[in-house]
C-alpha positions as CSV (number, residue, x, y, z in Angstrom):
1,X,-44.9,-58.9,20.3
2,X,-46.0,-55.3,21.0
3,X,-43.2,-54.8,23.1
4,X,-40.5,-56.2,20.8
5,X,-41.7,-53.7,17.8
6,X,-41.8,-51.0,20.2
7,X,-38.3,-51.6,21.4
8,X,-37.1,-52.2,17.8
9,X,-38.6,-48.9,16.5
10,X,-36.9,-47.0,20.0
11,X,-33.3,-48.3,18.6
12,X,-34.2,-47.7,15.2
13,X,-34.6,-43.6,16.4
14,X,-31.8,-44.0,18.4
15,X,-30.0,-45.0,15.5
16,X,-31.0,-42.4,13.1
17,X,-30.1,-39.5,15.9
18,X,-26.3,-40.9,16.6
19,X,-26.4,-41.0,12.5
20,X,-27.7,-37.4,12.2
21,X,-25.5,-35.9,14.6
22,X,-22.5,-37.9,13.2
23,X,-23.0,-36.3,10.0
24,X,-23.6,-33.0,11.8
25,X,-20.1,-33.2,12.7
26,X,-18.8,-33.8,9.2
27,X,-17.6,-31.8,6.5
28,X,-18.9,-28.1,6.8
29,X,-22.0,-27.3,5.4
30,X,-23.8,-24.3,4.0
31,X,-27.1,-25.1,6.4
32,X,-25.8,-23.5,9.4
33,X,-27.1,-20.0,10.3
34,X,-24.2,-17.1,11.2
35,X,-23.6,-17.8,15.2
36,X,-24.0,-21.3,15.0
37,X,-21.9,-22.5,12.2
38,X,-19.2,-25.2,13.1
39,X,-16.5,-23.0,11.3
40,X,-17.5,-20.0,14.4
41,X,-17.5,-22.6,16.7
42,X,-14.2,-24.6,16.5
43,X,-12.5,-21.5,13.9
44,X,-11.1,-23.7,11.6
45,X,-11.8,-21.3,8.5
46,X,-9.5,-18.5,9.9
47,X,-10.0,-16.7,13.5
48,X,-12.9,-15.2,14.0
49,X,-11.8,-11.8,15.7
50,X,-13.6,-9.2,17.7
51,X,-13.3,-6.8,15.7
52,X,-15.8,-5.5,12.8
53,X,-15.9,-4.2,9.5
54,X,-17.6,-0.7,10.7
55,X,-21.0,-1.8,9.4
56,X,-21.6,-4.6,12.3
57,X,-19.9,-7.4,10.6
58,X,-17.2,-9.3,12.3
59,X,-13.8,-9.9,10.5
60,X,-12.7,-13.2,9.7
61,X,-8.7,-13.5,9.9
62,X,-7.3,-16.1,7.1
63,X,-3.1,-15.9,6.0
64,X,-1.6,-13.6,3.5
65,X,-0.3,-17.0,1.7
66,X,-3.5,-18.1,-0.4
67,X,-5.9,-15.4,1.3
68,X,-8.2,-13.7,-1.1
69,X,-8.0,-10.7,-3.6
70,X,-9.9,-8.3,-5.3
71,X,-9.7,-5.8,-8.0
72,X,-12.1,-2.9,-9.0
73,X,-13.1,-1.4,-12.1
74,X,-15.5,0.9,-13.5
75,X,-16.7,1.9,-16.7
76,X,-19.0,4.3,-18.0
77,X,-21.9,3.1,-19.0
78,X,-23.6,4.2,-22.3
79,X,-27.0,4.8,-21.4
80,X,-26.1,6.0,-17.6
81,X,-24.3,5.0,-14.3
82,X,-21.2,2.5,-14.6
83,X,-20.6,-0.9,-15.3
84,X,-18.5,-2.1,-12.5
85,X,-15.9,-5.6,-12.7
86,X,-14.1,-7.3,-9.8
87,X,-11.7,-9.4,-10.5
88,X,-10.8,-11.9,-8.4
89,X,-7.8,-14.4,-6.9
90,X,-8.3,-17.2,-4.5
91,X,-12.3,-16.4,-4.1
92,X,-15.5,-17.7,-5.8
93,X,-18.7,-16.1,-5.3
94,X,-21.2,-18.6,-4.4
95,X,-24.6,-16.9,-4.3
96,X,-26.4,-20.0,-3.4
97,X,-24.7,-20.7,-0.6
98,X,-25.3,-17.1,1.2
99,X,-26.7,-17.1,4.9
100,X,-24.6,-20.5,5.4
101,X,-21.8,-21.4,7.1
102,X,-17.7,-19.7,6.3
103,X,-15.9,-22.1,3.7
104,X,-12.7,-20.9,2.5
105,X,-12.5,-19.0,-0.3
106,X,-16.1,-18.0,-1.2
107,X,-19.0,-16.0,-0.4
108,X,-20.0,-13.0,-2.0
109,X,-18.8,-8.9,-2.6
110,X,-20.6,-6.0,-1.1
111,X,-19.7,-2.4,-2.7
112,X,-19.4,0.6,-0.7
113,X,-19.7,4.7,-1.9
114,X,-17.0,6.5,1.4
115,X,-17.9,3.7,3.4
116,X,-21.9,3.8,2.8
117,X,-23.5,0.6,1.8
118,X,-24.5,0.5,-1.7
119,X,-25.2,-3.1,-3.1
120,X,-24.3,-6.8,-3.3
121,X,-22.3,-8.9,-5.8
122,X,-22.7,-12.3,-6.5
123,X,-20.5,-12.2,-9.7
124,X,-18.0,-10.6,-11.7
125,X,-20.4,-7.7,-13.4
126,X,-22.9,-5.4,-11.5
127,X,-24.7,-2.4,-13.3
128,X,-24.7,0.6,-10.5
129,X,-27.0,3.0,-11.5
130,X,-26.6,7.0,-11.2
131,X,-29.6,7.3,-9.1
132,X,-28.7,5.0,-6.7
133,X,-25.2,6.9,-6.3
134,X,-27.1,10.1,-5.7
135,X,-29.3,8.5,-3.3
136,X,-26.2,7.3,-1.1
137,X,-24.3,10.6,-1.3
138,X,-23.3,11.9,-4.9
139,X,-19.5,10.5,-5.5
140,X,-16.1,9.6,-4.0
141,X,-14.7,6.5,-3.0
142,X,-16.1,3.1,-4.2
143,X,-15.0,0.1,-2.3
144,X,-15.2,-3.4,-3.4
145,X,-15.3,-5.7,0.2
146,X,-15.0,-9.3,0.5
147,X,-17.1,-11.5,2.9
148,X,-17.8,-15.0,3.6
149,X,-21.2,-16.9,3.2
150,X,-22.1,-16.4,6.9
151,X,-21.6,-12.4,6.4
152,X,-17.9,-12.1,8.3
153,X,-15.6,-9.9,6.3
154,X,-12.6,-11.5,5.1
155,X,-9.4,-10.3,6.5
156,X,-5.8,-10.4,6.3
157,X,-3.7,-8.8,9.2
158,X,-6.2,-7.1,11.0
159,X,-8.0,-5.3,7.7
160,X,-11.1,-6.1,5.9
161,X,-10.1,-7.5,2.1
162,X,-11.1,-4.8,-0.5
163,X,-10.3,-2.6,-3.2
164,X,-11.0,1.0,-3.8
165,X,-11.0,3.3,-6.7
166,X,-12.3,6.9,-6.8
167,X,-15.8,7.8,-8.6
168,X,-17.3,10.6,-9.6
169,X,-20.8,12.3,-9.7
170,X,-23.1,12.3,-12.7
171,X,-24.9,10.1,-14.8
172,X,-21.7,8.4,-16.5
173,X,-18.2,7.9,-15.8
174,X,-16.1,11.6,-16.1
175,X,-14.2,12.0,-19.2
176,X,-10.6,10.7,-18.2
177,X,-8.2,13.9,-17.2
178,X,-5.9,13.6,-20.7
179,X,-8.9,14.4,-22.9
180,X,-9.4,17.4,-21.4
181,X,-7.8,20.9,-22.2
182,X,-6.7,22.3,-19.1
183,X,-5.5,20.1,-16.1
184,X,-4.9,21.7,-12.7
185,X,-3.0,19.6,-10.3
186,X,-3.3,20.8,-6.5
187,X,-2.8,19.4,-3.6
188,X,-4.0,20.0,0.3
189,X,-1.7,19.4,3.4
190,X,-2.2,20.5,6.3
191,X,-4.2,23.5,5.8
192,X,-2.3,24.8,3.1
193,X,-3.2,24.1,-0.9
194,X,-0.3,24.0,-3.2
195,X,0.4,25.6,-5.7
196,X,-0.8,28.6,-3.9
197,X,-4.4,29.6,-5.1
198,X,-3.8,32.1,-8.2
199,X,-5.8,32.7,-11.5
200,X,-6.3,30.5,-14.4
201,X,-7.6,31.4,-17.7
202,X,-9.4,29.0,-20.2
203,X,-11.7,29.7,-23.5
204,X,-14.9,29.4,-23.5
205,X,-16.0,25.6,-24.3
206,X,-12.8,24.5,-22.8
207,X,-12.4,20.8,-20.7
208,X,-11.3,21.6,-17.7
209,X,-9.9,18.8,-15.4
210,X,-9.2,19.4,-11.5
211,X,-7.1,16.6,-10.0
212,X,-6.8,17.3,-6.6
213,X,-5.1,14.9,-3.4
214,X,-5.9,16.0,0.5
215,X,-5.0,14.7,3.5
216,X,-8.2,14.6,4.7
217,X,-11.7,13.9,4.1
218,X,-13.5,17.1,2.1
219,X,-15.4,18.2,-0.4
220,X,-14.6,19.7,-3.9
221,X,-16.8,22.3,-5.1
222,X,-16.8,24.5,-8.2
223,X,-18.8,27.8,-7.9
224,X,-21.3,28.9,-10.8
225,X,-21.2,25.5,-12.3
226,X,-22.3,23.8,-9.5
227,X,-19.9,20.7,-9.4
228,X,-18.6,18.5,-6.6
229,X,-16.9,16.0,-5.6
230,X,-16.1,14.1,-2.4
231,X,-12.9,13.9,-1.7
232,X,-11.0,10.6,0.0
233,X,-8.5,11.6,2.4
234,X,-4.6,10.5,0.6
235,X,-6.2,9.9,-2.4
236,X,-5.9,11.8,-5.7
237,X,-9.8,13.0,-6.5
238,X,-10.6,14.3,-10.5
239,X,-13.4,16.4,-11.2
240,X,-13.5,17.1,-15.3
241,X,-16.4,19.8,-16.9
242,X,-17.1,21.9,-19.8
243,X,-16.3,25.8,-19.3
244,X,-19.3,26.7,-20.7
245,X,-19.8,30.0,-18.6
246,X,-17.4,32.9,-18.8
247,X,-16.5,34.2,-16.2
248,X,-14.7,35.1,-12.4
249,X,-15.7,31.1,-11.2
250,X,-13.6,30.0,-7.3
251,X,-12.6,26.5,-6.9
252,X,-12.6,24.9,-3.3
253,X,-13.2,22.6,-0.2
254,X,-16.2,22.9,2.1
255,X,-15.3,21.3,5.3
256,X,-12.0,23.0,5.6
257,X,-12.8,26.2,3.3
258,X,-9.5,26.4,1.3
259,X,-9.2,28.4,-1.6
260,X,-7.7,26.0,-4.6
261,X,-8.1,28.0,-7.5
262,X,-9.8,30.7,-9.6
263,X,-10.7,29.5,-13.2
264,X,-11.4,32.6,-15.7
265,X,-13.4,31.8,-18.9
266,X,-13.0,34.2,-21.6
């Protein structure tokens, strides 16, 4: 009688492994660690490429027809910092699911400040605070990056999913460029700024709005006011402040040392 219960609880184990590893073999879960996920394993969420997202995470290739989107936004908030929005296409955030496996269309948002790790989303809004902007550099680009619940980065052709949109130092968004009194447009190829550098004159009080676009990575800096600005290569940077110094005050990049302008306040 031993015997018989001890061969009847043997087939009973067998039969619960064959059941578990059946079910193992199912529909995707959210319970398998990144590296061991079936999705990595047999790539039937996208392909799984070699490449990575220049923070160690690998991209995950889906098609342009049906692959995720995602647009940024921020606003100035009315304390301090900005309140940022994605808004999203073919993606859901699933916050509770992060750490699992790669199911299409979900996972989560992480935002970058020039390619410096800032944060994570799990929804639509996030608060960034001005301090922690500071703390990660001052201002420039922010980038808005989609990745899966296992941590690969979404991608379509090659090219990690994300959005970016300029932002500047301070402790709220900059007043937008048509409030402001004076607007200088420049621009930075090659070595050589155009316009070439001359003198401007503004009064005293004035809002003075630089909108400047270089072909390379640099810096923007004001001298006597003590304002900067990072500035994205091929993308058009604005830096907006009071002239509330008179003055002889030069305008221009670190890295490459280019004279952009000469603002006199009267």
């Amino acid at each position: 009688m031993r015997r018989v219960r001890g061969r009847g609880a043997a087939l009973l184990l067998a039969a619960g492994l064959v059941l578990g590893a059946g079910g193992c073999g199912g529909r995707p879960t959210t319970h398998h660690k990144p590296g061991t996920s079936h999705e990595q394993a047999d790539g039937t969420v996208g392909r799984l490429l070699a490449a990575h997202d220049g923070t160690g995470h690998r991209l995950r290739q889906v098609d342009a027809a049906g692959a995720p989107g995602v647009t940024l936004s921020a606003r100035s908030d009315s304390e301090e910092g900005w309140n940022i929005h994605l808004t999203v296409r073919a993606f859901r955030f699933t916050p509770d699911s992060v750490g699992g496996a790669a199911l299409p269309g979900r996972g989560h948002a992480r935002l970058f400040l020039d390619g410096r790790p800032l944060t994570r989303m799990y929804g639509a809004w996030h608060h960034l605070p001005a301090t922690l902007v500071r703390a990660a550099g001052g201002s420039g680009s922010l980038t808005a990056r989609l990745y899966a619940d296992d941590h690969t980065a979404w991608a379509v052709g090659g090219k990690p999913i994300q959005t970016t949109v300029p932002l500047t130092a301070g402790t709220s968004a900059p007043a937008p460029a048509e409030a402001a009194d004076r607007t200088l447009d420049i621009e930075v190829r090659r070595g050589a700024v155009r316009p070439a550098p001359g003198r401007t004159e503004v009064e005293k009080g004035d809002r003075v709005a630089l909108r400047v676009r270089s072909d390379r990575a640099d810096t923007l800096h004001v001298h006597g006011y003590d304002k900067e600005v990072r500035l994205p290569p091929g993308r058009t940077t604005t830096l907006t402040f009071t002239a509330d110094r008179t003055g002889l005050f030069e305008a221009e990049t670190h890295e490459s040392g280019l004279l952009l302008t000469q603002l006199v306040v009267r």
